[in-house]
BAZA-76177 format. One line per field, with one value per residue (C-alpha): residue number from 1; residue in three letters; chain; x, z, y. Coordinates in steps of 0.25 Angstrom, whole numbers. Layout:
k: (NUM | ...) .
r: (ALA | ...) .
c: (A | ...) .
px: (X | ...) .
pz: (Z | ...) .
py: (Y | ...) .
END
This chain:
k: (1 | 2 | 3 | 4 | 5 | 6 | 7 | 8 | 9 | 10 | 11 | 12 | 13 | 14 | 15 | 16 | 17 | 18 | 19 | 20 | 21 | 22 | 23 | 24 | 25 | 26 | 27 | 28 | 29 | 30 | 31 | 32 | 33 | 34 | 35 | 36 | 37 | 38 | 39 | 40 | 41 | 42 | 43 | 44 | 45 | 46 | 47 | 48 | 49 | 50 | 51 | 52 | 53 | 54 | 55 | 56 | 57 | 58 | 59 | 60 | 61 | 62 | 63 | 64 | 65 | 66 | 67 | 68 | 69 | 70 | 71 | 72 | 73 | 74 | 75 | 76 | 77 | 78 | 79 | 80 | 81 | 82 | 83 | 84 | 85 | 86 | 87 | 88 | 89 | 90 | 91 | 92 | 93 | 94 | 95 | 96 | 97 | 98 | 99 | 100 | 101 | 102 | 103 | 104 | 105 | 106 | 107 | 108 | 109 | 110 | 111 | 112 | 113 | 114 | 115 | 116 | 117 | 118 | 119 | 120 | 121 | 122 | 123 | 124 | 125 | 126 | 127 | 128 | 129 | 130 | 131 | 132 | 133 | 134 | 135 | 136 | 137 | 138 | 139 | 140 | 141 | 142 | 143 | 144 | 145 | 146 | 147 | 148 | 149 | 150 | 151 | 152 | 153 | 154 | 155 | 156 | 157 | 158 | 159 | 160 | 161 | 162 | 163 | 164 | 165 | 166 | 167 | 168 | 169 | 170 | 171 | 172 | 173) .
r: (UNK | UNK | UNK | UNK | UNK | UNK | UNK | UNK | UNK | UNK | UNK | UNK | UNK | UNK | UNK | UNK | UNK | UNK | UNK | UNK | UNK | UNK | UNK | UNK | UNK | UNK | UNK | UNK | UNK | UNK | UNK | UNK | UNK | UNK | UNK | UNK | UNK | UNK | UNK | UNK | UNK | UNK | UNK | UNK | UNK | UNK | UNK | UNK | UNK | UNK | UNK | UNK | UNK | UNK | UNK | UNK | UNK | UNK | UNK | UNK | UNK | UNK | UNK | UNK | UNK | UNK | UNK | UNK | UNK | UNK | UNK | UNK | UNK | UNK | UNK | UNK | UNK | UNK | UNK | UNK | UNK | UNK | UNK | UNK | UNK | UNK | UNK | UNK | UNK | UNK | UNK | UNK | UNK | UNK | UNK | UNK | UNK | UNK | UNK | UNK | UNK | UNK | UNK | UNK | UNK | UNK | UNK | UNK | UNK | UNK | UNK | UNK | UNK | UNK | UNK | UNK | UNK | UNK | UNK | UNK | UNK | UNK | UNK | UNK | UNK | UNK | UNK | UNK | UNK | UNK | UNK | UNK | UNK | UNK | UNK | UNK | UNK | UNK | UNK | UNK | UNK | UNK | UNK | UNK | UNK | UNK | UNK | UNK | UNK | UNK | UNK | UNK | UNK | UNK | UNK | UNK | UNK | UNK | UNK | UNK | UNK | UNK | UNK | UNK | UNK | UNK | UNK | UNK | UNK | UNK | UNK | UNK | UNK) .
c: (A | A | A | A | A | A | A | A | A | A | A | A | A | A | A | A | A | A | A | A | A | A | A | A | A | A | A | A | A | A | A | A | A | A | A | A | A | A | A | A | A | A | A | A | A | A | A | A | A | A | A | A | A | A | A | A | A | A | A | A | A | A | A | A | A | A | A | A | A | A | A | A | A | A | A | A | A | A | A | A | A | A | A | A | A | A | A | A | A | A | A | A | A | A | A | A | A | A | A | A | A | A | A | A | A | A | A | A | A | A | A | A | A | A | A | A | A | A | A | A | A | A | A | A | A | A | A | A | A | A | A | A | A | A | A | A | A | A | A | A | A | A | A | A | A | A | A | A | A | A | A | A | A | A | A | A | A | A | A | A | A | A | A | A | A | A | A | A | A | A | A | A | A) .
px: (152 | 143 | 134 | 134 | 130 | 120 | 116 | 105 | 108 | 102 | 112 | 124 | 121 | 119 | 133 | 140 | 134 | 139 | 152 | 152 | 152 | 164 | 155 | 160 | 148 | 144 | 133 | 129 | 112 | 106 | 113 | 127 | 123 | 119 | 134 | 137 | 126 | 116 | 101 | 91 | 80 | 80 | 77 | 87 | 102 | 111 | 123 | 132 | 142 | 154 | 153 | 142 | 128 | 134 | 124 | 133 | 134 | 120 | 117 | 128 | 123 | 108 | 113 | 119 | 109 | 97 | 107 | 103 | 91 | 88 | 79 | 86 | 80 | 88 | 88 | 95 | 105 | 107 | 101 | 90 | 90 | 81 | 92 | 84 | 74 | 84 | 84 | 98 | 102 | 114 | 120 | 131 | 137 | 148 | 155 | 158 | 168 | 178 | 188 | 189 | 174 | 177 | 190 | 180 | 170 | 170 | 165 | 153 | 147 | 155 | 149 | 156 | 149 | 155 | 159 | 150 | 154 | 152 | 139 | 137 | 140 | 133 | 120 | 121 | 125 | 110 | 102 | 89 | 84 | 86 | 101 | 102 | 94 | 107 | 117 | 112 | 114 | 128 | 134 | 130 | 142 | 157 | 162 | 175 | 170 | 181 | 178 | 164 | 167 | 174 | 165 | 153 | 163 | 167 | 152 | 148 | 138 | 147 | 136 | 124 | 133 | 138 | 122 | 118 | 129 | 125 | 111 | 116 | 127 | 122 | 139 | 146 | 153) .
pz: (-160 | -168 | -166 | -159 | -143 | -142 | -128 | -122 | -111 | -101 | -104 | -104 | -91 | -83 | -90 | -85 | -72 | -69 | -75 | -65 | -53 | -59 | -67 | -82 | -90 | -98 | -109 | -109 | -113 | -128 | -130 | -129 | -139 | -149 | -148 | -156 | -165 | -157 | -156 | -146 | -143 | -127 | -121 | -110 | -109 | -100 | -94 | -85 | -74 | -70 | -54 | -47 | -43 | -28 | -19 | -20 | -36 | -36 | -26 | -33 | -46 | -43 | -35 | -46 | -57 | -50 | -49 | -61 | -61 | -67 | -60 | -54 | -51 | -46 | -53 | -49 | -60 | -61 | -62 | -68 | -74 | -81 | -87 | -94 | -99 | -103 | -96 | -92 | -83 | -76 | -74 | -69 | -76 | -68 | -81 | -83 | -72 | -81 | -84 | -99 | -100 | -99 | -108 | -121 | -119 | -127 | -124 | -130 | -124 | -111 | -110 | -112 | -121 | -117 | -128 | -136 | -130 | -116 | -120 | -122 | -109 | -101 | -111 | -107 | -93 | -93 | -98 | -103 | -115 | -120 | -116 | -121 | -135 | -137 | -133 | -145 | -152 | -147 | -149 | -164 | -165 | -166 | -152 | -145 | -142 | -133 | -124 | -124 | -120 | -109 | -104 | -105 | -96 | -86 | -84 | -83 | -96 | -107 | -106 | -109 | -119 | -126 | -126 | -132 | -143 | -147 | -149 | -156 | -165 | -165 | -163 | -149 | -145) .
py: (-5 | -2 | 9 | 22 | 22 | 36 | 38 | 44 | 57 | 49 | 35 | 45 | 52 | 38 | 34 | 45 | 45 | 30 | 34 | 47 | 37 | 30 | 18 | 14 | 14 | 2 | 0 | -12 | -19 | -16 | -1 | -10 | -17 | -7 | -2 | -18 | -15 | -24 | -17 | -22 | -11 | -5 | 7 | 7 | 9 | -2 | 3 | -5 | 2 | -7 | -8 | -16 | -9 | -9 | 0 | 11 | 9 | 11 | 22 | 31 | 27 | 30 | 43 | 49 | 44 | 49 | 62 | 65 | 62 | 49 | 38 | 27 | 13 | 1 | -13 | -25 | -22 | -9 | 3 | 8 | 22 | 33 | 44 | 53 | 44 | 33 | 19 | 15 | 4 | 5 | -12 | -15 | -30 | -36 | -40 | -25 | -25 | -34 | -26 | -35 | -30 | -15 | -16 | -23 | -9 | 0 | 14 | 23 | 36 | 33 | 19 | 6 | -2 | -17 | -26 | -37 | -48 | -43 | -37 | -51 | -55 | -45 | -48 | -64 | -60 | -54 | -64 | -57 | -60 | -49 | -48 | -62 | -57 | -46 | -54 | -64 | -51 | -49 | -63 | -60 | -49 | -53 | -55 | -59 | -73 | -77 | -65 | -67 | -80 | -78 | -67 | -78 | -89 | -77 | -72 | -88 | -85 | -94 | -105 | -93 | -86 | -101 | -104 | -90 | -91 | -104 | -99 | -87 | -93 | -106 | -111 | -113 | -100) .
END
């Protein structure tokens, strides 16, 4: 990694929340990114917890969350939080639950920060174009090719990432 991660009071207090009810933390979004020297401007911070956004996920996050104080709005992926002035969304990314996942993290501020190549992943997993714009960005570093592959094959994304790469490297992967 390449820079420092620095996080605001209000990131910090959602990560130890979530990890208070048992949830390992994950930064993942443009923020991640920074920590591989990758800069794209954003005002909020994506964190990702590693169980599914059951009804009783939610509730005792929210519960808690608003505890303390800070507004709470629910989205289809997530939540949507205002900690102190800073906007976090709270993800959860069923590719966290693989155990090879969490074992490639590395941790900063309490936080796993996941690795390139699954950063990839989860950017082409998105689809937005800005997701699509940093994960141009990521397949620039030097990466475990055979790993990113096989993530792409598991996630059923290898035509997408094959397509992406092409354009990028202008060579097959």
């Amino acid at each position: 990694m390449t820079s420092r991660l620095q996080l605001p009071r209000g990131v910090r207090r959602v990560a130890e929340i979530c990890r208070s009810l048992g949830y390992r933390v994950f930064l993942i979004g443009a923020r991640a990114l920074e920590l591989y020297g990758l800069v794209r401007q954003t005002a909020d911070w994506d964190l990702a917890i590693d169980r599914p956004f059951t009804v009783e996920v939610r509730d005792r996050l929210t519960e808690a969350l608003r505890g303390v104080g800070y507004s709470v709005q629910w989205r289809k992926w997530g939540l949507y939080v205002d900690a102190e002035g800073v906007h976090v969304d709270i993800n959860y990314a069923p590719l966290i639950l693989d155990d090879e996942f969490v074992s490639r993290c590395r941790e900063a501020e309490g936080l796993l920060i996941p690795s390139p190549e699954d950063l990839a992943i989860l950017k082409l997993a998105s689809g937005e174009r800005k997701d699509i714009d940093d994960l141009k960005k990521l397949l620039r570093l030097p990466l475990d090719l055979s790993y990113l592959r096989r993530r792409a094959l598991q996630a059923g994304l290898e035509k997408e990432l094959e397509r992406i790469w092409r354009r990028v490297h202008g060579t097959r992967l």
